[in-house]
N, C-alpha and C positions, 0 to 999 in steps of 0.2 A: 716244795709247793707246786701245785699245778693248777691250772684254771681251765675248764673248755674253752676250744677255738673257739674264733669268731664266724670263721668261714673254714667250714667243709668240704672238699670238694672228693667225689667218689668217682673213680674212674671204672666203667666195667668195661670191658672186651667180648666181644660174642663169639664163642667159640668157630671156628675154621674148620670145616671136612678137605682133606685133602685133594679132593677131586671136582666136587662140587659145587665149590662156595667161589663165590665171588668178590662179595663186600663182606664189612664188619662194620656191627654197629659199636658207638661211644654212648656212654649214659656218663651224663655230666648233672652232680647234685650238688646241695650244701644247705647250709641256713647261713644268712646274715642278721649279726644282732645289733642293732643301734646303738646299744651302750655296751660297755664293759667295766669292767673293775678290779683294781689291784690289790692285792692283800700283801701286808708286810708281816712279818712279827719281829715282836720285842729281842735283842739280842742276836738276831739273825737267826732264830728259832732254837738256840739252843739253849737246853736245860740239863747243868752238869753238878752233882754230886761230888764231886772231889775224890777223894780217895778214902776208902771206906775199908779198915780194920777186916780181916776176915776174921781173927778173933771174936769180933764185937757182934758177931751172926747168930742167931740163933741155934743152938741147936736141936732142938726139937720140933720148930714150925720157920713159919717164911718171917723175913722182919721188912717190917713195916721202916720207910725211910720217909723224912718228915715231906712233906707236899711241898710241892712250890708251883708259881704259879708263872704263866707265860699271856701276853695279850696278843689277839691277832686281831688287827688294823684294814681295814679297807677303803680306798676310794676310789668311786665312780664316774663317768663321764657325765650322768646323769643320773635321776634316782630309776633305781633298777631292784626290780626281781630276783635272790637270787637265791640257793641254798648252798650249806658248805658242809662234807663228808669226811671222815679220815680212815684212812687207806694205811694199818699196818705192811711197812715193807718188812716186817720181821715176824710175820706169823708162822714160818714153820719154824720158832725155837719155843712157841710158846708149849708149857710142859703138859701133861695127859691131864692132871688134877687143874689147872687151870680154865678157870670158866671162858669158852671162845667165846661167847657173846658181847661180853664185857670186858674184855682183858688184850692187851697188846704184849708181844712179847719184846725181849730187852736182849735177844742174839744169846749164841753160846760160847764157853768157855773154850781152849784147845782141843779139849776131849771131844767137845759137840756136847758138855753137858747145857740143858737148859741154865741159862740165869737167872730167870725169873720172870717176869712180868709186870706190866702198869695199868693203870686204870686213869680215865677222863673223865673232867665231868667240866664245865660249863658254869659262865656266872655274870654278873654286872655287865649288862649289855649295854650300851648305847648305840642312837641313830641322831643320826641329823643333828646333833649336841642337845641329845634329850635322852633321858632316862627309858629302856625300849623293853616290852617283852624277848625273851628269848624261845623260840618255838622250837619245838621237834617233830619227826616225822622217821613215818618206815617207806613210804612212798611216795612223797611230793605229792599228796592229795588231801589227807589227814592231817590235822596238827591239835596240837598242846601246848602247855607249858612245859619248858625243858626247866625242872624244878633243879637248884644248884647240888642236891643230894641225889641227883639220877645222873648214872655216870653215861658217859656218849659211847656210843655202840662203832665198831668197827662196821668200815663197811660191808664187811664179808659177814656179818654176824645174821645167824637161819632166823631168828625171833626175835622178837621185840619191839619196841616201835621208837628207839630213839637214836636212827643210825645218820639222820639230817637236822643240818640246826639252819634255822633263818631266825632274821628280825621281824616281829610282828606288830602287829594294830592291837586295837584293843578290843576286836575282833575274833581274835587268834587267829586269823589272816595273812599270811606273810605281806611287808609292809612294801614299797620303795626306797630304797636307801641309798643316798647320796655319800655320805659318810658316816661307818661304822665301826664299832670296836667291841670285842669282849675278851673276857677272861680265860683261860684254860688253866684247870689245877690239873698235875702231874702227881701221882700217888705208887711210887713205883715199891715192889716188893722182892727180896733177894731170896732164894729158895734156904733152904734151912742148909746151914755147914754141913751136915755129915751128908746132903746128898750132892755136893759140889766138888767135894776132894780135890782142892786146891792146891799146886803147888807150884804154881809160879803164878804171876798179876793179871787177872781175866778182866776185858774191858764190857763194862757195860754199853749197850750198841742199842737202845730202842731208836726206830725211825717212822715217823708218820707224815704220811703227805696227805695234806689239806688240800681237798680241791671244791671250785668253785663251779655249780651250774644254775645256769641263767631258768628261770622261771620263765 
């Protein structure tokens, strides 16, 4: 997980001629933000499948492994602005036929074969101990409703408009939130047997980091 700092600070240095210069200027920046907020998830974020048959794989298409779901948890200093993104660290195993928009990859085998990939989608939100819209966004300007059958877009993903999720009003507004929670299903898919050629135990390896920016 990661969240933006609070405080920024940017140092620049103004270049030096070796003959000429005399002083050097410092540029000192940052933002400070009055509140912040912590996100936990269920389990310590992991969601594990067990050990899964290479038999039992399909052999002509990808198989579908049953969903499960995981909650991430936040609380703030105060009610706060905020949006949350996920950040594939396993995008370069995801396979050619795999949609990059929508899809997270799950690492590769010994060979470097792809494993497959997963998919996200979002659901029972609450705020404040109240039942909350969940919104989406492609730019922290625009928003929606993040419907629980529209899966959440990788950060890195060219198109689309559901790569940020906030809590919202009934507005479609992104709200304040003091304390908040939703859902994540996990829908992951293993490539078909005969394109994996397995012969020794390949660890499935997806990883996503949630991170959190302050409105």
């Amino acid at each position: 997980m990661a969240k933006q700092l609070l405080l920024v600070t940017a140092i620049t240095f103004a270049a030096l001629t070796p003959q000429a210069a005399r002083s050097a200027d410092v540029s000192i920046g940052g933002m400070l933000v009055p509140q912040s907020c912590s996100p936990t998830l269920d389990n310590s974020g992991d969601v594990d499948w067990g050990a899964i048959a290479f038999d039992s794989l399909s052999d002509i298409t990808d198989t579908a492994l049953a969903q499960k779901f995981i909650s991430i948890n936040f609380a703030c200093s105060a009610g706060t602005l905020f949006a949350v993104r996920a950040q594939d660290n396993r995008r370069d195993s995801l396979h050619a036929s795999a949609d990059p928009d929508t899809t997270f990859g799950l690492g590769r085998t010994a060979r470097g074969q792809s494993i497959g990939f997963y998919r996200l989608t979002t659901d029972v939100a609450l705020a404040n101990g109240a039942t909350s819209f969940l919104l989406q966004s492609e730019d922290l300007v625009n928003w929606s409703v993040a419907m629980p059958d529209v899966y959440w877009q990788p950060s890195a993903a060219t198109s689309g408009n559901s790569q940020w999720r906030s809590f919202g009003a009934d507005t479609f507004d992104p709200a304040p939130v003091l304390t908040g929670t939703f859902r994540i299903g996990v829908e992951p898919f293993i490539r078909e047997r005969g394109e994996l050629q397995l012969t020794e135990a390949a660890t499935i390896d997806g990883s996503t980091t949630l991170e959190i920016v302050y409105l």
